[in-house]
N, C-alpha and C positions, 0 to 999 in steps of 0.2 A: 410549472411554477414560475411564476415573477423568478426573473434575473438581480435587478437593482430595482431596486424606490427612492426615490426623491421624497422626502418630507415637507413637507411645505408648512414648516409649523417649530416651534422654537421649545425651550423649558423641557418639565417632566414627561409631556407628555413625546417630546422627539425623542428622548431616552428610551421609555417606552417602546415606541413603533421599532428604533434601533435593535433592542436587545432582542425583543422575537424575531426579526429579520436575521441576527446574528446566529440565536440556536437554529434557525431554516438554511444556514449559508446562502442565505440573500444579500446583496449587495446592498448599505442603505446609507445616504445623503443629506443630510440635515438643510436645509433655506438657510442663509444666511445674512437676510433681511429684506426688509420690504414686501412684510409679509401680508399686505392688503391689496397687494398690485398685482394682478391676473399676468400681467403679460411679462413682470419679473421674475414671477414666479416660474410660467414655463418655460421662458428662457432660464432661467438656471438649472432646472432640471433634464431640458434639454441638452444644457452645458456639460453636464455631469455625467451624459451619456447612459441615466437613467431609460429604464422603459414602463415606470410606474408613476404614478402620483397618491400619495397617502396623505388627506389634506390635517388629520388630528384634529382635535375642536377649538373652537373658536376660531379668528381669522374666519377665511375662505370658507371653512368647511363645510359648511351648507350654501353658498354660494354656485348656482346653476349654471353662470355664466362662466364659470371658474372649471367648471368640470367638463363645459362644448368645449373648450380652449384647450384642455387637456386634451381631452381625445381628437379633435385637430389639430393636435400637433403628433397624433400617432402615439399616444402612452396610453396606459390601463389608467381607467380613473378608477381607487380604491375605494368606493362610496356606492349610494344609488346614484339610479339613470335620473339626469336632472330633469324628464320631465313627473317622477316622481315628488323631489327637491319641490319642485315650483309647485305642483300640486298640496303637497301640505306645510309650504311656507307660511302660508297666510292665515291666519284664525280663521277667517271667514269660509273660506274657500271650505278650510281642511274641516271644518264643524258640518257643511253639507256633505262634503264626503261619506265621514262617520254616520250623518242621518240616511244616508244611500247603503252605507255598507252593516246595517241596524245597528251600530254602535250608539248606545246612551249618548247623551250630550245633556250641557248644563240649562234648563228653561233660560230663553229670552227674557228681558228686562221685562218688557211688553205684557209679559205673561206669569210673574212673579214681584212680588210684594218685596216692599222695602226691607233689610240695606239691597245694593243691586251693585255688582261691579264695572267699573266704563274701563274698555281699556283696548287698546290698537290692534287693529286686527294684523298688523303686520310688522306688530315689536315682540317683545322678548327680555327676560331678565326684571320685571318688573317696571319698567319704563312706560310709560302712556296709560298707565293703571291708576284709579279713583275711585275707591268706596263711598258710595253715595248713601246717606242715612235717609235721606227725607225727599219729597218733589224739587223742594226750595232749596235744596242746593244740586240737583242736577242742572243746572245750564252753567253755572262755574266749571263746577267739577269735570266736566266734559270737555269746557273751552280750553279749561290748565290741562287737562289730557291730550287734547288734540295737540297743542303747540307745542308739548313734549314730545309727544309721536312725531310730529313733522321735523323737527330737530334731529329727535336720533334715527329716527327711517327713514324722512323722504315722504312719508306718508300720513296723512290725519283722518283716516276710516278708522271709523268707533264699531265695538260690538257693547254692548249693555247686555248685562246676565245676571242668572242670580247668585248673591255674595251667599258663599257659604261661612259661616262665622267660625265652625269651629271643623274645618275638612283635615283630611288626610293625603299627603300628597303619597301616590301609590303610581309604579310606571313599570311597565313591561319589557323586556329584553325580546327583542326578537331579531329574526336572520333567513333572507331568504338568497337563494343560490338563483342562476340563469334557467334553469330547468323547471321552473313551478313552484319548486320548493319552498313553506314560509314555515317555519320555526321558533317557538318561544323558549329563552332560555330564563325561566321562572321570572319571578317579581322583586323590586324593589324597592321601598319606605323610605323617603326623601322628605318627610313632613317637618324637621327638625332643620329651621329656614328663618332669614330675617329678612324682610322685605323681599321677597320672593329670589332671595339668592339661597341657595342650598347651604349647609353647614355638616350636616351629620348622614351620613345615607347608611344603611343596610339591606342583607337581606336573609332569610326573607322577608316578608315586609311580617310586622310580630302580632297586628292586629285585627289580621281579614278572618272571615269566617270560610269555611269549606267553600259555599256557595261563591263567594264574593269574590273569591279565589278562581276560583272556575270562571267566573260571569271577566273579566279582567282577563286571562290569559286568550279566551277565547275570542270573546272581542278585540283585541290586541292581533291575532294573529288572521281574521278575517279582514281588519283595516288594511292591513300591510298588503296583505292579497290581493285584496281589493283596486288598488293601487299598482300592481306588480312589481312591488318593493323590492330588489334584491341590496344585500349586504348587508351589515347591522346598522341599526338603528332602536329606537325606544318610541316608546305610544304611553302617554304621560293621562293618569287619569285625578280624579276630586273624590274622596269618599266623603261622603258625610257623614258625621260623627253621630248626628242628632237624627237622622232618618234612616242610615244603612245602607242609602241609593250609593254608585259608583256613576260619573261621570267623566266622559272623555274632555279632555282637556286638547293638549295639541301633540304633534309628533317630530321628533328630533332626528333629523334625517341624516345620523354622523354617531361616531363613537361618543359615548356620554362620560365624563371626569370621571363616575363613580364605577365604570366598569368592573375594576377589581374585585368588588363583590360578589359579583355576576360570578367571575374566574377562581374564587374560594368554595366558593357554595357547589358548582359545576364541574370542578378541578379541567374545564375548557378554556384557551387559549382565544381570546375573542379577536385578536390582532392576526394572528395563524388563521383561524376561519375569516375574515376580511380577506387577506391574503391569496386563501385559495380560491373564493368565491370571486375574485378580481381574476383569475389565473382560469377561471370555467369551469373548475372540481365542481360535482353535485356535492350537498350537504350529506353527509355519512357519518347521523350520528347516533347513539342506540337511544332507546328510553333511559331519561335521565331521570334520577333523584333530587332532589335538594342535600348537601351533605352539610350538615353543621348550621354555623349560620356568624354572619359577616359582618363585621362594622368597619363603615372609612371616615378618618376625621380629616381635614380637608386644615390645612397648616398656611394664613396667611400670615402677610407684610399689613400688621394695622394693629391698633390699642385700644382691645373690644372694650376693656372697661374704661375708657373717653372718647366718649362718641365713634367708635370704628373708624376713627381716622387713621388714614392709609398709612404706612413706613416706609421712610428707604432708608440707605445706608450700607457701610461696608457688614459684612457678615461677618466677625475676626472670629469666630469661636462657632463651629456647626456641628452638632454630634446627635444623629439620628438615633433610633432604640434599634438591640438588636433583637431575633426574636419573633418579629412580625415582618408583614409584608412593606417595605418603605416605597413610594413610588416620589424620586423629588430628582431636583437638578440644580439641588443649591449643595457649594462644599464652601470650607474653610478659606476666607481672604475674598470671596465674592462680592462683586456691588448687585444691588436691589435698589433700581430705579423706579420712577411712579410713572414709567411709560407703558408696560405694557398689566397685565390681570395677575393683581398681589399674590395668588395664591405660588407658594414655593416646595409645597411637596404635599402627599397625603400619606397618612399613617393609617394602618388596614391590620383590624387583627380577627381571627379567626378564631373559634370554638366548638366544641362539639353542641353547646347548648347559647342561647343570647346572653346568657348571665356569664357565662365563661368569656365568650367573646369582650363582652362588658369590660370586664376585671381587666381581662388582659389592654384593654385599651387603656383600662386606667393606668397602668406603670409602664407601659409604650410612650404615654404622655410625660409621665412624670421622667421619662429617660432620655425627653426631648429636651434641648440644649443651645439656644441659639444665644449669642452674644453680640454685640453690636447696633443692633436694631430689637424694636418689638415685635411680636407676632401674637397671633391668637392662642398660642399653643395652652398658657395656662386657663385662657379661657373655655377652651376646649375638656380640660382635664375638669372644671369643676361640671361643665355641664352634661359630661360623659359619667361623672360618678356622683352626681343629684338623681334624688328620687325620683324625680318626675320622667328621665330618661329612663332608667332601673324598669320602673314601672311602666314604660311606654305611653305615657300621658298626655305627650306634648306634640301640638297637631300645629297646623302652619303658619298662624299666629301667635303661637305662644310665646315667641321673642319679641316681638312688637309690643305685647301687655304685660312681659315682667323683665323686672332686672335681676340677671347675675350676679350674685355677690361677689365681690371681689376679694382675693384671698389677702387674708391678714398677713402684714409685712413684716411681724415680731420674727417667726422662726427665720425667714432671710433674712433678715438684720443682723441675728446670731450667726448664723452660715458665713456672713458677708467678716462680722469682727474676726471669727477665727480663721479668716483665708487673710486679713490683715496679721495678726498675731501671728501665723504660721510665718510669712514673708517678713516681719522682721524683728523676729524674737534671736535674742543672742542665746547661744547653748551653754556658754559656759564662762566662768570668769568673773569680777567680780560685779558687771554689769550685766549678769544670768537676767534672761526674762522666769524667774521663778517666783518674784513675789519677796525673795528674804528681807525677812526682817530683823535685827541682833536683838534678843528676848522675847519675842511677840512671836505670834502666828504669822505666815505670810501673808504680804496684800495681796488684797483679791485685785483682778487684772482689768481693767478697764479699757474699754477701746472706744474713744472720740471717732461717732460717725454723725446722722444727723441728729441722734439723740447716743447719750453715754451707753456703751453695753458694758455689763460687769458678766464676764464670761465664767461660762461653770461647767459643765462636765463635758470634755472633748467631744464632740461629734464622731460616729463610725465609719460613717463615710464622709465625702470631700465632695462637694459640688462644683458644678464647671464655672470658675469663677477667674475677676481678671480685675486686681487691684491695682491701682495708679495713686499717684500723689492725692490727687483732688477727689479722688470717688471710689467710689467698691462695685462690682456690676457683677451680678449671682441669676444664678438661675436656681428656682426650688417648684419643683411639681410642674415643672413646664414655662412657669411664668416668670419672665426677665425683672429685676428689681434692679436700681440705682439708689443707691447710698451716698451721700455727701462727704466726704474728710475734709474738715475746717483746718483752716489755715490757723493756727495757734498765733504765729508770731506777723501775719498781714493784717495791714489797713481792712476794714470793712467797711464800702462806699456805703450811700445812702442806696435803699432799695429801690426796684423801677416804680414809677405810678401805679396806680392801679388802670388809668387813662390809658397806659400801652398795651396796644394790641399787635402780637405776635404772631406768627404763622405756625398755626397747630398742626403742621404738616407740610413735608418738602410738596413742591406744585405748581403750578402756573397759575400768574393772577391773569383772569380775567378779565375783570372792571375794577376799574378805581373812581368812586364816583364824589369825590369830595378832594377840597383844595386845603392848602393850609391858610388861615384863616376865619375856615366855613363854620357857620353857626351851625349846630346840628342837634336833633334831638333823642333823647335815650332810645335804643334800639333801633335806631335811623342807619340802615344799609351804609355800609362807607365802602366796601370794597367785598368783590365776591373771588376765593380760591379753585382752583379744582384739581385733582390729583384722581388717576385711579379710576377713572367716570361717577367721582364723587365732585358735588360742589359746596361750598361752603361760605355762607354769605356773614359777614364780620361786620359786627353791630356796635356802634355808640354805647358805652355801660353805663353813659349817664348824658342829660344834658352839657351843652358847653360848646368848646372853640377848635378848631382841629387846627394842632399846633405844630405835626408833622407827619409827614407822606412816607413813607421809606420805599414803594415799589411804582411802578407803569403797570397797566396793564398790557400782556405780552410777555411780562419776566419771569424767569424762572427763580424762584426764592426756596433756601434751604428750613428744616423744621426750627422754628424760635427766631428766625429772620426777624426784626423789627418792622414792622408794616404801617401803622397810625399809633399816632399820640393824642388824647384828648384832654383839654384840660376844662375840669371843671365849672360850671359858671359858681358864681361865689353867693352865699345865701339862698 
């Protein structure tokens, strides 16, 4: 067995690799920056007097050139042999493979009918992708994909396929050792996605058929072989809802964020088999079952119900569920900056059945508590306990063509008065918070927030809540609210324009592409943000004058910064 690991990797997921190296009494080392730099990286690890490298995901971790450097410097790389890596990096590449190794793959553009999808043969996360409906807009849609691709890869090779409108995102867990050995450790349903970013995973996955099931693991397990995979990794496929066919997609050549499921359903340790499979062990595992079945809700820094713009900010208030599986690396008094991938913990609950699993996620959610910033958490809770999840309905576009309700802010508004009333009600004396009144009934209790609450039967429980002079900030079902306390006895200036435009998220500007002065016209580009490997381009609300600038491009500005002012043209 590995002695020490070097982590080369930050957040939940260094916690993670941590804690099983801790039950193994392996030594383990967490990077302590500069975690896109090959040669920092093995100098630190090197430093640290490690004999491992465990790259965790993102970063490095499918990075080929990342794993010769390791093992030229004499450590275990904990991953595959990168000339596996390079082999199924690339769409292109890794789609002949799968046609060599008789894995399905999705028809060519060439060879299927309109919509068609254009998209980098050598991206990832949704980048370099354009759904093309008609002839007449593929030479756009391909040229805006290419300059995407070339941006975020370095590359602008297009594959065109066919667009499945309503698929199923379905991906294989597999593990193979130095010996031969390739191993599936069942399936898991990621369809539950916005813009090809994952949200919701389980497993097993709820909607395959026996066959389809089969046709998937087996395929998945002949790929990896095919290849001489060792170590885990995932082989990512397309069901299609409306035909039944399965399609290989591409393959993840590194531990996948949703593993935990894998490790519910399995009761296997998928960081301990990495470990020993790095160390020489053959794979020694029996015939497995499926046990149960799994859901992971994936916990970001953003305010799904405004646009998914990114958050940061101190964390002053963190209280995970207890209960369920937590996998995070945020506590109480933390910062959450927009440098590195919002996501701050995942929440994973198990059951004997999905429906069980379900429920329990719903009040995992609802026991989730972050104050300070926003997160996805109550977005989460509503989409975890809507029908359409319940039902397993919802395939990998179905965030892109509905919106989430947002949860009504009446019962936190109450929540939020009586954690005011609590903090400064007198108990006794002749100025009692009780209401007396000499002959009458008591008053009823009223609490100034942004609108009047007349409070009424105590609450049983107390929510994780943190009242200040100027605001109230509550948590209920998962989801963070801000309440207003008006200043009774202050001046109230005039309110901003409606001409100001503010920065809907901390970030770096970009571009600023207008002067004070500039004539400009409604919805006319004046400056673009980005935070997060989001961008966000800040438009004109109306014709007019741009009467002031507040950033450079290159600065970094905090959420509600002041950015341009337009003023109206008149008539």
């Amino acid at each position: 067995m590995l002695e020490h690991v070097f982590i080369a990797n930050r957040g939940e997921i260094a916690a993670r690799v941590a804690r099983t190296c801790a039950r193994l009494g392996v030594r383990a080392t967490a990077s302590s920056g500069d975690y896109l730099d090959v040669e920092a990286q093995v100098a630190q690890a090197r430093g640290a007097g490690a004999d491992s490298v465990h790259p965790g995901y993102g970063f490095l971790s499918e990075n080929p050139t990342f794993a010769r450097a390791v093992a030229a410097a004499g450590l275990a790389w904990i991953g595959p042999p990168p000339e596996a890596m390079e082999a199924m990096a690339r769409k292109d590449h890794a789609r002949e493979i799968a046609v060599a190794a008789g894995v399905p793959v999705v028809p060519r553009g060439e060879d299927a009918a309109y919509p068609v999808l254009v998209k980098a043969a050598a991206g990832g996360g949704g980048k370099g992708m354009r759904v093309v409906r008609s002839a007449a807009e593929l030479e756009e849609a391909t040229a805006a994909a290419r300059r995407e691709a070339l941006s975020a890869f370095g590359d602008d090779t297009m594959l065109i396929e066919k667009y499945v409108e309503r698929g199923r995102h379905v991906e294989v867990q597999v593990i193979g050792d130095t010996h031969g050995t390739v191993r599936h450790l069942f399936e898991r349903d990621c369809s539950t996605q916005r813009r090809h970013q994952k949200v919701l995973e389980e497993a097993p996955a709820p909607t395959l058929t026996d066959a389809q099931r089969t046709r998937v693991l087996a395929a998945a397990v002949a790929l990896a072989a095919h290849v001489g995979y060792v170590n885990a990794g995932t082989v990512e496929f397309l069901l299609d809802d409306d035909t039944g066919e399965v399609y290989f997609l591409e393959m993840n050549t590194r531990l996948q964020v949703e593993h935990p499921v894998t490790e519910l359903i399995t009761g296997l340790d998928l960081v301990e088999l990495q470990l020993r499979v790095a160390s020489g062990e053959p794979l020694d595992l029996p015939e497995l079952t499926p046990r149960g079945h799994a859901i992971e809700a994936r916990v970001y820094a953003e305010d799904s119900f405004h646009g998914f713009l990114p958050q940061a900010g101190t964390a002053s208030t963190v209280r995970w569920p207890d209960g369920v599986r937590v996998d995070q690396a945020l506590e109480s008094g933390q910062t959450v900056s927009t440098a590195y991938d919002p996501m701050l913990g995942k929440v994973i609950a198990h059951g004997a059945t999905r429906e069980e699993a379900r429920l329990r996620l719903v009040q995992a959610l609802d026991d989730t508590a972050i104050l300070g910033l926003t997160t996805n958490a109550g977005f989460l809770r509503v989409l975890v306990a809507s029908d359409e999840f319940r039902d397993a309905t919802i395939d990998t576009a179905w965030l892109d063509r509905h919106d989430v309700p947002e949860p009504d802010p009446a019962p936190a508004r109450e929540l939020a008065a009586w954690a005011v009333f609590r903090r400064d009600r007198t108990a006794d004396g002749p100025f009692a918070s009780d209401g007396f009144r000499l002959g009458s009934d008591p008053a009823p209790v009223v609490v100034e927030l942004d609108e009047p609450v007349t409070l009424g039967a105590e609450p049983t429980t107390r929510p994780v809540a943190a009242v200040r002079h100027d605001r109230v900030e509550v948590v209920h079902h998962g989801q963070r609210f801000l309440f207003a306390r008006p200043d009774v006895m202050g001046d109230h200036g005039v309110a901003v324009a409606d001409g100001a435009l503010t920065a809907p998220m901390p970030g770096t500007v970009l571009d600023v592409r207008v002067a004070e002065g500039d004539a400009v016209e409604e919805g006319q580009v004046l400056g673009v943000l980005e935070a997060m490997k989001m961008e966000l381009s800040l438009k004109a609300p109306f014709a007019g004058t741009v009467t002031s600038v507040g950033a450079a491009a290159g600065e970094q500005v905090k959420l509600g910064a002041a950015l341009f002012v337009v003023e109206e043209n008149d008539g």
